[in-house]
C-alpha positions as CSV (number, residue, x, y, z in Angstrom):
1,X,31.3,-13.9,-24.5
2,X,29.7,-12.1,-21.7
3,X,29.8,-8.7,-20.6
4,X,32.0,-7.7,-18.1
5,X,31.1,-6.2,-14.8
6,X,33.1,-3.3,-14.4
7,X,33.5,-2.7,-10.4
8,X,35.4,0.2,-10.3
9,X,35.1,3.2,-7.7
10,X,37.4,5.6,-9.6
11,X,38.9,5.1,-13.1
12,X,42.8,4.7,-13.6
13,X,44.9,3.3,-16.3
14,X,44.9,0.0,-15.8
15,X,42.4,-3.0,-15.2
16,X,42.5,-6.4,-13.0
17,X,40.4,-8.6,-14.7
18,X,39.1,-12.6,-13.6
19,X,37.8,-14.3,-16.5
20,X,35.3,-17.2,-15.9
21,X,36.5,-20.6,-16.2
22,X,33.1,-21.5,-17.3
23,X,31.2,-20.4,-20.6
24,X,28.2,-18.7,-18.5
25,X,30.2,-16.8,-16.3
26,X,30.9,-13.4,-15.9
27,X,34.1,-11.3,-15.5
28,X,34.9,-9.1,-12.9
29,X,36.8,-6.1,-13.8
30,X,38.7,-3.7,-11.0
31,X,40.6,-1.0,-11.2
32,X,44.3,-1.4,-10.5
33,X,47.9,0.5,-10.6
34,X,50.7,-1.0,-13.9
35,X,51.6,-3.6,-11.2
36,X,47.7,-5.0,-10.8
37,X,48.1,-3.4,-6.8
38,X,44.1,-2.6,-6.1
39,X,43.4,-0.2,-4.1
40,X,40.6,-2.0,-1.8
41,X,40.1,1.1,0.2
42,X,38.5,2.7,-2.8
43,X,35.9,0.2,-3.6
44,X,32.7,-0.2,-2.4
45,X,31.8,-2.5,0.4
46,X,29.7,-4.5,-2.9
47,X,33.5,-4.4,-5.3
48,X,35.5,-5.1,-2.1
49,X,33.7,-8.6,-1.7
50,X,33.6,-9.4,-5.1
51,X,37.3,-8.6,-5.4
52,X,38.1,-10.7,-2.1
53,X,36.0,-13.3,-2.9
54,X,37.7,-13.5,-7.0
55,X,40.7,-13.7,-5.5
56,X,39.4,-16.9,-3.3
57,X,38.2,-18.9,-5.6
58,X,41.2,-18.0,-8.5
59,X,41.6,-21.9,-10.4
60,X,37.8,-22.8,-9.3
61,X,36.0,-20.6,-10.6
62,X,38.0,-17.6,-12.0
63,X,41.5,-18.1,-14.1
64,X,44.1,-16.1,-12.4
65,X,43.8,-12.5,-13.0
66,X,45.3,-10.2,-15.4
67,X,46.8,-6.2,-15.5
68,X,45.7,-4.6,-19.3
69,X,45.4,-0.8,-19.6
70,X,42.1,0.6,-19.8
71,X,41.1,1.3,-23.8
Protein backbone atom coordinates (compact mmCIF):
# COMPACT_ATOMS: atom_id res chain seq x y z
CA UNK A 1 0.00 0.00 0.00
CA UNK A 2 0.83 3.57 -0.20
CA UNK A 3 1.76 5.98 2.29
CA UNK A 4 -0.58 8.03 3.66
CA UNK A 5 -0.65 11.83 3.53
CA UNK A 6 -1.15 12.89 6.82
CA UNK A 7 -2.93 16.64 6.58
CA UNK A 8 -3.21 17.49 9.95
CA UNK A 9 -2.86 21.15 11.49
CA UNK A 10 -2.77 19.97 15.13
CA UNK A 11 -2.66 16.36 16.47
CA UNK A 12 -5.68 14.90 18.42
CA UNK A 13 -6.76 11.46 19.20
CA UNK A 14 -8.45 10.36 16.44
CA UNK A 15 -8.09 10.22 12.53
CA UNK A 16 -10.51 10.58 9.40
CA UNK A 17 -9.09 8.62 6.93
CA UNK A 18 -10.29 8.15 2.73
CA UNK A 19 -8.72 5.20 1.41
CA UNK A 20 -8.31 5.06 -2.53
CA UNK A 21 -10.62 3.04 -4.36
CA UNK A 22 -7.78 2.44 -6.74
CA UNK A 23 -4.37 0.55 -6.18
CA UNK A 24 -2.17 3.80 -7.04
CA UNK A 25 -3.92 6.06 -4.92
CA UNK A 26 -3.16 7.76 -2.02
CA UNK A 27 -4.92 8.24 1.42
CA UNK A 28 -5.74 11.32 2.91
CA UNK A 29 -5.57 11.37 6.66
CA UNK A 30 -7.25 14.41 8.94
CA UNK A 31 -7.48 14.94 12.16
CA UNK A 32 -10.88 14.57 13.78
CA UNK A 33 -12.86 14.39 17.30
CA UNK A 34 -14.34 10.24 18.50
CA UNK A 35 -17.32 11.23 16.36
CA UNK A 36 -14.95 11.88 12.91
CA UNK A 37 -16.29 16.01 13.42
CA UNK A 38 -13.14 17.84 11.56
CA UNK A 39 -12.45 20.80 12.63
CA UNK A 40 -12.01 22.71 9.05
CA UNK A 41 -11.07 25.86 10.66
CA UNK A 42 -7.81 24.40 11.80
CA UNK A 43 -6.52 23.19 8.50
CA UNK A 44 -4.68 24.78 6.16
CA UNK A 45 -6.18 26.44 3.13
CA UNK A 46 -4.04 23.19 1.16
CA UNK A 47 -5.90 20.28 4.03
CA UNK A 48 -9.12 22.25 3.76
CA UNK A 49 -9.45 21.56 -0.04
CA UNK A 50 -8.20 18.24 0.03
CA UNK A 51 -10.68 17.45 2.81
CA UNK A 52 -13.69 19.20 0.87
CA UNK A 53 -12.77 17.83 -2.20
CA UNK A 54 -12.44 13.81 -0.32
CA UNK A 55 -15.56 14.31 0.81
CA UNK A 56 -16.87 15.16 -2.95
CA UNK A 57 -15.72 12.52 -4.71
CA UNK A 58 -16.49 9.71 -1.57
CA UNK A 59 -17.70 6.32 -3.96
CA UNK A 60 -15.53 7.77 -7.08
CA UNK A 61 -12.60 8.01 -6.04
CA UNK A 62 -12.24 7.58 -2.19
CA UNK A 63 -14.35 4.80 -0.16
CA UNK A 64 -16.27 6.47 2.57
CA UNK A 65 -14.20 7.65 5.32
CA UNK A 66 -13.38 6.22 8.62
CA UNK A 67 -12.81 7.47 12.62
CA UNK A 68 -9.54 5.17 14.20
CA UNK A 69 -7.57 6.62 17.06
CA UNK A 70 -4.24 7.84 16.39
CA UNK A 71 -1.41 4.99 17.32
Amino acid sequence: MDTLSIIAAERTDYQLSFRPLCVTGRALVFPCDAAGRVNIDELSDAARNKYFYARAVVGREFSSPVVAPVR
